[in-house]
C-alpha positions as a printed Julia matrix, in Angstrom:
541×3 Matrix{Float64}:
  -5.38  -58.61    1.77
  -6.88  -55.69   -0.22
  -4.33  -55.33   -2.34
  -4.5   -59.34   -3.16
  -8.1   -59.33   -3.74
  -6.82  -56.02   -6.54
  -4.7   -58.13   -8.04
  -7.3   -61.13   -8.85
  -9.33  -58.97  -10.68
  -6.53  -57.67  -13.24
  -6.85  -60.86  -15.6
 -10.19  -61.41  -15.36
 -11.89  -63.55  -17.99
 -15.6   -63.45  -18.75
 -16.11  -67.31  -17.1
 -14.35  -65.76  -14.39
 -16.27  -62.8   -14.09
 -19.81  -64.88  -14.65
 -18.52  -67.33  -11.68
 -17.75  -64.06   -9.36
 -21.11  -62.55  -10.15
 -23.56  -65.82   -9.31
 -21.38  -66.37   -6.14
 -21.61  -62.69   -5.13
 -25.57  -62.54   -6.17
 -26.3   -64.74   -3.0
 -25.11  -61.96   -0.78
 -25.86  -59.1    -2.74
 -26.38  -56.3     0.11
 -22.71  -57.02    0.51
 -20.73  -57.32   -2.6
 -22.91  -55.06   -4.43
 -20.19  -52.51   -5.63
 -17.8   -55.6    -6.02
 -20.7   -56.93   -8.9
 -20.72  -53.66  -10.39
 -17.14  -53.34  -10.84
 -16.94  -56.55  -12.54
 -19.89  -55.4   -14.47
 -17.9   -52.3   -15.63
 -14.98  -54.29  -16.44
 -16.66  -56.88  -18.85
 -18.6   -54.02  -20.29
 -14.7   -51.62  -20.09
 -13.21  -54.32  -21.99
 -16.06  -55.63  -23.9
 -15.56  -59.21  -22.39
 -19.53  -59.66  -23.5
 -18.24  -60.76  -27.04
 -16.49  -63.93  -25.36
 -20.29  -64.97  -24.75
 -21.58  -63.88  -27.82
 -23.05  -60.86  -26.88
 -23.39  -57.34  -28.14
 -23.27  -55.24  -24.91
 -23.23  -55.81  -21.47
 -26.91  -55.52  -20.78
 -28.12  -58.14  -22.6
 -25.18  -60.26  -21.17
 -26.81  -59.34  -17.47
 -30.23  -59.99  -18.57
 -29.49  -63.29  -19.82
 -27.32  -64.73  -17.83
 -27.96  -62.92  -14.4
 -31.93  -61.98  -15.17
 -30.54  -58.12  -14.16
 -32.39  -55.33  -15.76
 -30.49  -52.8   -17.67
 -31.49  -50.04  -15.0
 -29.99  -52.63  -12.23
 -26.99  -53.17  -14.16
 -26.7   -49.56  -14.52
 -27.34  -48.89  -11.13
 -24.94  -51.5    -9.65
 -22.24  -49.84  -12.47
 -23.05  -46.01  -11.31
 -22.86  -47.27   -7.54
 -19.24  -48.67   -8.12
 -17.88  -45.73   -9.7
 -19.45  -43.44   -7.25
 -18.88  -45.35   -3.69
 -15.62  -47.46   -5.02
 -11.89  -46.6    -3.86
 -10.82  -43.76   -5.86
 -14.05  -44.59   -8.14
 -12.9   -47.5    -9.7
 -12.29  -50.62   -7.6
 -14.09  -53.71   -6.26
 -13.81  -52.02   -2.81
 -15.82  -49.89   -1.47
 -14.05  -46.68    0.08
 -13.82  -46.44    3.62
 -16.0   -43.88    4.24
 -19.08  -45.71    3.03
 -18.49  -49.01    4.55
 -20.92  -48.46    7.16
 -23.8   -48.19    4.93
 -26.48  -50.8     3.84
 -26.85  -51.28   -0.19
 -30.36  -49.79    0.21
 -28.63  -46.78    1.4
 -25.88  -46.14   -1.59
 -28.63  -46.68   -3.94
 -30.49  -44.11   -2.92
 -27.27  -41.78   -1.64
 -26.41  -42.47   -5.28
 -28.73  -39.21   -6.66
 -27.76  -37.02   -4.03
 -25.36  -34.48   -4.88
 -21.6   -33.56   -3.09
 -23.35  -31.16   -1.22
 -26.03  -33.53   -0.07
 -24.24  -36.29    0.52
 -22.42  -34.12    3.47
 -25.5   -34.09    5.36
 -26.08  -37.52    5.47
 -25.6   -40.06    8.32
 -25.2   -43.63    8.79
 -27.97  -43.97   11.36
 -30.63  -41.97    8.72
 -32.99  -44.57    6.76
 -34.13  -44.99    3.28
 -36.84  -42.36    3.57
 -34.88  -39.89    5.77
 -32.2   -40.06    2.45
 -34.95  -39.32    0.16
 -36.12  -36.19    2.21
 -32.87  -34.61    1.44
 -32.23  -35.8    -1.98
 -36.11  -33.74   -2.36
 -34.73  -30.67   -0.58
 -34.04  -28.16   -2.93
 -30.35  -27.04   -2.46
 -29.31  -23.83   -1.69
 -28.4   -21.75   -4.45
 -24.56  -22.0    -5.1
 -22.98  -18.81   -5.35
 -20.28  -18.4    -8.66
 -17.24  -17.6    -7.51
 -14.69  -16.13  -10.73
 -11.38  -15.26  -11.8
 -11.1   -11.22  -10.93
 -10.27   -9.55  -14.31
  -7.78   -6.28  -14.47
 -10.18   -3.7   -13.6
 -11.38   -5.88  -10.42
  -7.8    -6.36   -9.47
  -7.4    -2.47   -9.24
 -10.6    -2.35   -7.35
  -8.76   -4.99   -5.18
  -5.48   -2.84   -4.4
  -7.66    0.13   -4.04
  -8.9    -1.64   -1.21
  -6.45   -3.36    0.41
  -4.38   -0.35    0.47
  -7.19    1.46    2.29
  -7.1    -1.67    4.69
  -3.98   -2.04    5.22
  -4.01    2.05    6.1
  -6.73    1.33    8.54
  -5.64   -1.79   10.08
  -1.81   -1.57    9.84
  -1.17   -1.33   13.49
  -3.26   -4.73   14.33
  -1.65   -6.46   11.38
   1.78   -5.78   12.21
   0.98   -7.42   15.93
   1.18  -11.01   13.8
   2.5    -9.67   10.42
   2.75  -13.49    9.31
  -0.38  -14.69    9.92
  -2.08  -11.19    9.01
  -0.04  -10.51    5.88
   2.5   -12.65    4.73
   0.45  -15.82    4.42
  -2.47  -15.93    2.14
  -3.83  -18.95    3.44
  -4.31  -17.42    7.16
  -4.89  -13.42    6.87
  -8.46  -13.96    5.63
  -9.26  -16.08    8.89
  -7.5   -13.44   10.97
  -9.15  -10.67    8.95
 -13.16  -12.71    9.55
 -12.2   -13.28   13.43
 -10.98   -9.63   13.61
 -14.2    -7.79   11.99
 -16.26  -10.24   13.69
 -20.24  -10.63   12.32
 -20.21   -6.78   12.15
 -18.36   -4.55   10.0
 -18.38   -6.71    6.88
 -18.96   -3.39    4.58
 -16.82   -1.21    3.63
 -16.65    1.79    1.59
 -12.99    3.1    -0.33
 -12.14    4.84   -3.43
 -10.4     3.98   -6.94
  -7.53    6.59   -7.9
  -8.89    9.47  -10.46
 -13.17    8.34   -8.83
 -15.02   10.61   -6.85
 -17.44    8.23   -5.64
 -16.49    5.5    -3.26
 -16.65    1.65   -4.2
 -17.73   -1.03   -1.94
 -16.99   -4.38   -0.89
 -18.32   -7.06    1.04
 -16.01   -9.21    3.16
 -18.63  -12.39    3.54
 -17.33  -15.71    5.18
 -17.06  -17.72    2.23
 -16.63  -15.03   -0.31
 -15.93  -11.27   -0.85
 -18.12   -8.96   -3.17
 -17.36   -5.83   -5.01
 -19.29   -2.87   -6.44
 -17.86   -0.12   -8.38
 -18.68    3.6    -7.67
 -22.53    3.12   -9.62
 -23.36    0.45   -7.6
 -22.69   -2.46  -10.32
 -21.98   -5.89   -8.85
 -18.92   -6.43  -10.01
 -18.66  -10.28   -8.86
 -18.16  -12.38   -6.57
 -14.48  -13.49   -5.59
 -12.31  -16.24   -2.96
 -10.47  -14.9    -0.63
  -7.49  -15.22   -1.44
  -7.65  -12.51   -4.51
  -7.79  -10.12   -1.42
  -5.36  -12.03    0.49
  -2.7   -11.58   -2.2
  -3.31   -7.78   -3.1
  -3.34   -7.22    0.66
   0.3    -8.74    1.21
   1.57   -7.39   -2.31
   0.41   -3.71   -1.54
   2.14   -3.61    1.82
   5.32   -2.64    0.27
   3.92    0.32   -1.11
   1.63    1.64    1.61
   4.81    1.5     3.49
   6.99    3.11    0.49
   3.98    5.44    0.34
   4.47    6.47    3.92
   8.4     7.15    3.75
   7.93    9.53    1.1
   4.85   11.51    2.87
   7.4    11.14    6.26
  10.51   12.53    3.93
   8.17   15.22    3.14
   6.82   16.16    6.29
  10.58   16.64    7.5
  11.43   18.53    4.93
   8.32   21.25    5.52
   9.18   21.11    8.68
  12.97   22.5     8.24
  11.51   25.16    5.76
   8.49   26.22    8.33
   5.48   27.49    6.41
   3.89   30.88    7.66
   1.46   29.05    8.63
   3.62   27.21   10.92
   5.43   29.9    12.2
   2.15   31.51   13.73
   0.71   28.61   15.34
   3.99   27.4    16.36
   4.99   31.36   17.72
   5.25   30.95   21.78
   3.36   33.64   23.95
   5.73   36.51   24.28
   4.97   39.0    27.07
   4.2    42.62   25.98
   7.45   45.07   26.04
   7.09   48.64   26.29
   7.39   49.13   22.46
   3.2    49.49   22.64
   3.35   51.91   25.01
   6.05   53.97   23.46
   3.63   53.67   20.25
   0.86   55.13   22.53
   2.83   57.68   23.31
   4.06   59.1    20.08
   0.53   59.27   18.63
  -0.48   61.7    21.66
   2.61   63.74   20.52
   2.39   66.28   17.62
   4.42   69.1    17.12
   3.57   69.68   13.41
   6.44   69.67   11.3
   8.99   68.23   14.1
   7.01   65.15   15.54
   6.74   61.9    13.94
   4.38   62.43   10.78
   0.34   61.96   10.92
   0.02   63.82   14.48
  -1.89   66.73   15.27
  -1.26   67.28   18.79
   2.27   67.3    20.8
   1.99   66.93   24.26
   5.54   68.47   24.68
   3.64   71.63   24.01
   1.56   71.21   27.68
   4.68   72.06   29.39
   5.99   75.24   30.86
   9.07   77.71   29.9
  10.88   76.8    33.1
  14.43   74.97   31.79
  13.37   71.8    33.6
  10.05   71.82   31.89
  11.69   72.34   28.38
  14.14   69.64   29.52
  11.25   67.45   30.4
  10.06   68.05   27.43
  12.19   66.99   24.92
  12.6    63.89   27.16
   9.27   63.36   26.4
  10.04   64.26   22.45
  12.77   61.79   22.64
  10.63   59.01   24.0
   8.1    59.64   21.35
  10.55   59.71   18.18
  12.02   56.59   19.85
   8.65   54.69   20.01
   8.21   55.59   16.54
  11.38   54.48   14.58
  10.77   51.36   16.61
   7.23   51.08   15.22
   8.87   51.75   11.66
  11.46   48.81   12.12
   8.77   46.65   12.87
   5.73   47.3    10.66
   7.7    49.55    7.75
  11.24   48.54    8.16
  13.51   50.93    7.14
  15.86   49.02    5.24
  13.0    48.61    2.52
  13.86   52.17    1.39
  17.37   52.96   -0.58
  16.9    56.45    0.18
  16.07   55.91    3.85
  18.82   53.3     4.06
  21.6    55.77    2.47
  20.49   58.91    4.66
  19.86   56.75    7.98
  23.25   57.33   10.58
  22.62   54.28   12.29
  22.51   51.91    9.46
  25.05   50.1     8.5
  26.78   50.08    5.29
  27.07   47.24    3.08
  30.28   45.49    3.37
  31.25   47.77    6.71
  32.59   45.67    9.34
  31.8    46.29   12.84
  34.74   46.07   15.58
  35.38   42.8    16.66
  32.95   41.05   13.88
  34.01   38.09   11.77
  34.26   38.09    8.76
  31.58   35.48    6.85
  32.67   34.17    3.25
  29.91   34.42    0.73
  28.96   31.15    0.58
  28.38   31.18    4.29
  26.29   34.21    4.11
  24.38   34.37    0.79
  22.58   31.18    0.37
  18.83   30.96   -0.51
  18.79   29.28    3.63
  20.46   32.27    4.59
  17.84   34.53    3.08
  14.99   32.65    4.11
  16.23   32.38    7.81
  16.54   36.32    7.55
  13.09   36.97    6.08
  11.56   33.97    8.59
  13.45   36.18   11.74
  11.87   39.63   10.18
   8.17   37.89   10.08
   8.68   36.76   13.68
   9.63   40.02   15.21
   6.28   41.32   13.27
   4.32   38.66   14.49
   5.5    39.45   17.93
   4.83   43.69   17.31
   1.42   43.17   16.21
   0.27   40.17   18.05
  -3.89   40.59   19.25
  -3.59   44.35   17.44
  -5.88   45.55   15.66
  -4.26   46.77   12.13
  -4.77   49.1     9.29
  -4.8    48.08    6.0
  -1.6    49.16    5.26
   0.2    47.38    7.98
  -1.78   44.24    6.58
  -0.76   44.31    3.52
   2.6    44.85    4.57
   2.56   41.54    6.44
   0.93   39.68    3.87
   3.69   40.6     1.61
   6.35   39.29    4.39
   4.44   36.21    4.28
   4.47   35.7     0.31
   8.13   36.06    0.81
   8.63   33.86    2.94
   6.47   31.28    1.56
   8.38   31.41   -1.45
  11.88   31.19   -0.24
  10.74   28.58    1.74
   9.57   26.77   -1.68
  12.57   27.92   -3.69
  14.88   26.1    -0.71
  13.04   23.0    -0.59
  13.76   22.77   -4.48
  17.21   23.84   -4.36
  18.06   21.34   -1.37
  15.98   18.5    -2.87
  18.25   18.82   -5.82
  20.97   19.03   -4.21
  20.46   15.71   -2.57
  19.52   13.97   -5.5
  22.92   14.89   -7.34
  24.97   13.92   -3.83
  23.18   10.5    -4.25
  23.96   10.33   -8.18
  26.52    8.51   -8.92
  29.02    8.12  -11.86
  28.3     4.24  -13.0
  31.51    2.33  -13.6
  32.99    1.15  -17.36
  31.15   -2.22  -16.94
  32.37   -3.9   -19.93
  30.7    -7.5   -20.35
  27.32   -9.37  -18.5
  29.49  -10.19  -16.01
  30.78   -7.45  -14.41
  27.18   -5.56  -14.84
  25.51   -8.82  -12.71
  28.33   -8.28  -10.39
  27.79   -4.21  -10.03
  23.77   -5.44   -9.38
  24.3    -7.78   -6.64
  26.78   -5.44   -4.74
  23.88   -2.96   -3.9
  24.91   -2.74   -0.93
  27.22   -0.41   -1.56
  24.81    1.94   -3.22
  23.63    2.73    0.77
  20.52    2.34    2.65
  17.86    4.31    1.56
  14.92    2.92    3.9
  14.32    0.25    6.63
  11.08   -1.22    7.51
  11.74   -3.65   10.7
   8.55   -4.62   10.74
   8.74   -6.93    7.36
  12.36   -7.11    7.64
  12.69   -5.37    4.84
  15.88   -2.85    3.23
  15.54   -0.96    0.61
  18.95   -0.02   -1.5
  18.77    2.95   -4.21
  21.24    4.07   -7.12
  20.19    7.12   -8.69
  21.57    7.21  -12.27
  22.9    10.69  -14.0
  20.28   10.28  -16.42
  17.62   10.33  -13.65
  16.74    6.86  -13.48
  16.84    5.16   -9.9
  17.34    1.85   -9.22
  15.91   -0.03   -6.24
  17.12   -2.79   -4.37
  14.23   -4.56   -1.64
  16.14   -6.8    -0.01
  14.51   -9.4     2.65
  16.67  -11.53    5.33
  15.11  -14.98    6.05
  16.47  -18.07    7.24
  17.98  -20.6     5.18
  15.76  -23.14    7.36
  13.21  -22.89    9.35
  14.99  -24.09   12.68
  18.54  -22.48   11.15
  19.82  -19.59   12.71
  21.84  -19.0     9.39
  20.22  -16.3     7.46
  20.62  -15.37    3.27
  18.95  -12.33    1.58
  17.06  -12.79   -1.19
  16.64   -9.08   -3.3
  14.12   -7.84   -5.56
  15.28   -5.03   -8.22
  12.69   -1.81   -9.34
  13.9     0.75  -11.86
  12.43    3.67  -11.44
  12.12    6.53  -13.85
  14.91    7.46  -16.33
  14.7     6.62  -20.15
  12.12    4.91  -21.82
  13.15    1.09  -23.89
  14.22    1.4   -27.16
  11.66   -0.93  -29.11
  13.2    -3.98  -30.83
  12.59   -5.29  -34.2
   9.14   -6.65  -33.42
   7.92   -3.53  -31.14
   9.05   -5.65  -27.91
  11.32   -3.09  -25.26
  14.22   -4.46  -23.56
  13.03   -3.76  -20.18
  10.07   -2.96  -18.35
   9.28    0.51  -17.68
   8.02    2.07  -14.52
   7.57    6.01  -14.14
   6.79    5.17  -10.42
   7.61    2.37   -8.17
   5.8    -0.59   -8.89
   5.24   -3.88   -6.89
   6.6    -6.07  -10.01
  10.25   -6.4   -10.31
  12.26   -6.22  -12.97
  14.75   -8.92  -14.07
  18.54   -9.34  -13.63
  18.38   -9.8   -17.12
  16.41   -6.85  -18.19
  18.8    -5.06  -16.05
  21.84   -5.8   -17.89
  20.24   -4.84  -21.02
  19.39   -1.52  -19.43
  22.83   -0.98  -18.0
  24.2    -1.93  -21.63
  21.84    0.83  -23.03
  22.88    3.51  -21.12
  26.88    2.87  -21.42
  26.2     3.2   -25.17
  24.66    6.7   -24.96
């Protein structure tokens, strides 16, 4: 029936409109947005002329008696109260209000009108036309420098909050359009503040996570504007890949101080190890002091309290005995001998270089004399120290002494991490095959499987592939499962490429490069295209 009463008005003439408006004028309250549509038309299509008139108000004057501010008004209440602003119906949402209402809803604002109710009267609907409205905060477009502030941020959030978020890492992370709800209803009306730095800034930054909008302010305490929420939303779910890349490396690095122990580590990790009678052998050599036969810096022998008798002189070079024992023990320990080429060649019960013992097997050299070989050597000699000297009070020789063991083991520890680190970068370098058109290179990409799996994050369902190039570039594959549909259990991958490192573009005729270049992983991939055109580059040189 609507859509019949449309289709009346679409070849109206102006004795057809004049015949609509005197019928419609005895029930104005009624048909007043009807009148004002046919108003707009006649004035739209300047039917007026038909009647030999110039415009439309003095049309409505004379042949209506309407004023030109109630022809205006019955005109502005059509377009504003109409279906979809321009119809001889009034939308559905206004249908229960009087004519006397929509004239005077007609100066209220979008944000006024909200507040007003059927049931409220003329005067009520003037009160909050007369209300001043609150002021309306400006919400912009977040520039470059607000957009780091942003990451900044969300990385610090997502560092904070990534256990809760990866409880629903959906709602939380994945989809813009829920993680700010999640992220309100988590804080709750409290801690809406929050304080973070911006790489290379000393200062901390804030931000102000409001219901309706989020607020930054650099490091001096400049407002720098006001934003939606989905800015933050987006940076949020876009850093999470490299918080969690982040985190692999600092776990890859961790594991790798931990196989080359620090000295630190070796003296807060060093077990309680009960007391063995080499301290009491080292009491007993300093009571013993026969100048010029007992160990060096003594100045009293206690074999010398003994009598003539044969057992006493037996007892006492037992007691001799003990004491140069204690003290070549002491040596080993705190001065080892083997520090001293004249020491070594004149000591009986060292053993020479290259002498094998009965019954020993025989290592090959590149069993024995690796850097990890050295290091586990100098880590075993810092132990047995640590062990000797443990709650002792030392001289400042014997400090130094063990400071230098430390220094040396600190730095083969450094020198091995290097050597090993390099070592597993050439096992994972790879020599590229002759790819000789666009077609084989797009085939090499998408097989990156077989480049092997560098990290998993179960959590987003996420792989990540690498290829590390000769030339020192690495190439990354983040691959995601999903399912083709949502009720399918059939799954695809869909994969996301990152070079890494490696040469830099050569520039093209008009300074533009032929691929984007990273020096660290970046959240932007590059193309399959810009790909080819780096794997074309590099066959060349």
């Amino acid at each position: 029936m609507m859509e019949s009463l449309q289709g009346s008005y679409d070849n109206l003439t102006y004795d057809g409109a004049c015949s609509i408006i005197r019928e419609k004028q005895l029930n104005m309250a009624a048909n007043f947005v009807e009148v004002g549509f046919c108003l707009r038309r006649v004035k739209e299509q300047k039917l007026y002329l038909a009647g030999g008139y110039t415009n439309i108000h003095d049309m409505a004057l004379d042949k209506f008696g309407m004023s030109r501010q109630a022809t205006d008004h019955a005109m502005n209440v059509n377009k504003r109260f109409s279906k979809d602003g321009n119809s001889p119906l009034l939308a559905e949402e206004y249908r229960v209000y009087g004519k006397s209402q929509l004239q005077e809803m007609l100066y209220l604002t979008d944000e006024q009108l909200e507040s007003v109710k059927p049931d409220m009267t003329v005067k009520e609907i003037r009160k909050v036309k007369d209300t001043p409205p609150e002021p309306k905060i400006e919400l912009i477009l977040p520039e470059r420098r607000q957009c780091e502030y942003l990451k900044a941020f969300a990385l610090y959030f997502i560092d904070c909050k990534h256990e809760w978020m990866k409880q629903d890492f959906h709602n939380r992370v994945t989809d813009v359009e829920t993680s700010p709800e999640e992220i309100k209803s988590m804080l709750g009306s409290s801690s809406r503040t929050w304080y973070f730095r911006v790489e290379h800034s000393e200062k901390a930054a804030r931000i102000n996570l409001f219901d309706e909008y989020i607020q930054l302010f650099d490091e001096d305490s400049n407002c720098l504007g006001d934003y939606e929420w989905f800015y933050l939303a987006r940076e949020i779910q876009s850093m999470w890949n490299v918080w969690a890349l982040k985190k692999a490396k600092e776990q890859q690095e961790k594991e790798t101080e931990c196989s080359t122990s620090s000295v630190n580590e070796i003296e807060e990790e060093q077990q309680p190890i009960q007391e063995t009678d080499i301290v009491t052998e080292m009491a007993d050599w300093k009571k013993c002091c026969d100048k010029g036969q007992c160990p060096p810096d003594t100045s009293y022998c206690r074999r010398q309290e003994w009598g003539n008798s044969p057992e006493q002189q037996a007892a006492g070079r037992k007691e001799c005995e003990s004491c140069w024992k204690a003290w070549k023990k002491q040596q080993d320990i705190v001065h080892p001998q083997e520090d001293s080429v004249e020491t070594l060649s004149h000591d009986k019960d060292e053993k020479v270089i290259g002498e094998k013992e009965e019954g020993e097997t025989e290592k090959l050299p590149q069993e024995e004399y690796t850097a990890r070989y050295f290091l586990e050597e100098q880590k075993e000699k810092l132990n047995r120290l640590l062990i000797a000297v443990k709650n002792k009070e030392l001289s400042a020789a014997d400090k130094k002494y063990l400071e230098r063991q430390k220094v040396i083991v600190g730095a083969l520890a450094g020198m091995v991490t290097d050597l090993e680190m390099e070592e597993e970068r050439e096992s994972l370098s790879h020599e590229l095959p002759v790819l000789k058109n666009n077609d084989q290179r797009r085939e090499w990409l998408r097989s990156y499987k077989n480049w092997g799996l560098w990290y998993k994050d179960d959590h987003i369902a996420v792989k990540y592939y690498r290829y590390v190039f000769e030339n020192g570039a690495q190439l990354i594959a983040e691959v995601y499962e999903r399912r083709l549909l949502h009720h399918s259990e059939e799954l695809f991958e869909s994969v996301y490429y990152h070079l890494v490192e490696g040469p830099k573009p050569p520039k093209g005729q008009h300074g533009e490069t032929k691929w984007t270049y990273h020096e660290k992983y970046s959240r932007f991939p590059n193309s399959e295209s810009e790909l080819i055109e780096f794997l074309k580059e590099i066959q060349k040189r």
